[in-house]
Steps between C-alpha positions, in 0.01 A plus 500: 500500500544130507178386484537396116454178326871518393605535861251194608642264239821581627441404832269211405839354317733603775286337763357139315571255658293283349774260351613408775732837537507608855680835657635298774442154665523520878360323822248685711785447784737697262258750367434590833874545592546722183266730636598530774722750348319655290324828496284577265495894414165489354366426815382763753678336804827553341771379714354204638623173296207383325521144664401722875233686283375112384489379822251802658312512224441106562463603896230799384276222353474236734491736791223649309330147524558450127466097357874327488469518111498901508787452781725390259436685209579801708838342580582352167358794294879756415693174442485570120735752560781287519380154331 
C-alpha cells in the first residue's frame, strides 16, 4: 500500500536535507537526554526508554567482543528518532 513512487517522492521531499534543512540540531549530550524519555512503540521492548534499549544494545556488542566502531553504532543507531 505505500510502496508507490508517489509515496517515495513524498518522503524523499519531506526528509531532504540536503540544503542544509535539518529536523533538529542537537548535541549527542542532549540527544541522549531526549531519549531518555522516549519509547519508541515500534519497538518490541516497548516500555523501556529507547536511550536504556541504546545502551544494551551497545553492551550486547562489545560483550560479544565486537570492534569499538560496531560498539557505537549499536549505541548511536535509534537516535534518528528524535534528531
Amino acid at each position: 500500500r505505500f510502496q508507490t513512487i508517489e509515496f517515495y517522492q513524498k518522503m524523499e521531499e519531506k526528509f531532504d536535507f540536503s540544503n542544509g534543512n535539518y529536523r533538529r540540531l542537537m548535541t549527542i549530550e542532549k540527544a541522549f537526554d531526549e531519549l531518555e524519555n522516549y519509547v519508541d512503540a515500534s519497538d518490541p521492548d516497548l516500555e523501556l526508554p529507547n536511550l536504556l534499549h541504546l545502551l544494551q544494545t551497545a553492551e550486547g556488542i562489545r560483550r560479544a567482543g565486537h570492534p569499538d566502531w560496531l560498539q557505537l553504532t549499536g549505541l548511536l543507531h535509534d537516535m534518528g528518532k528524535i534528531m
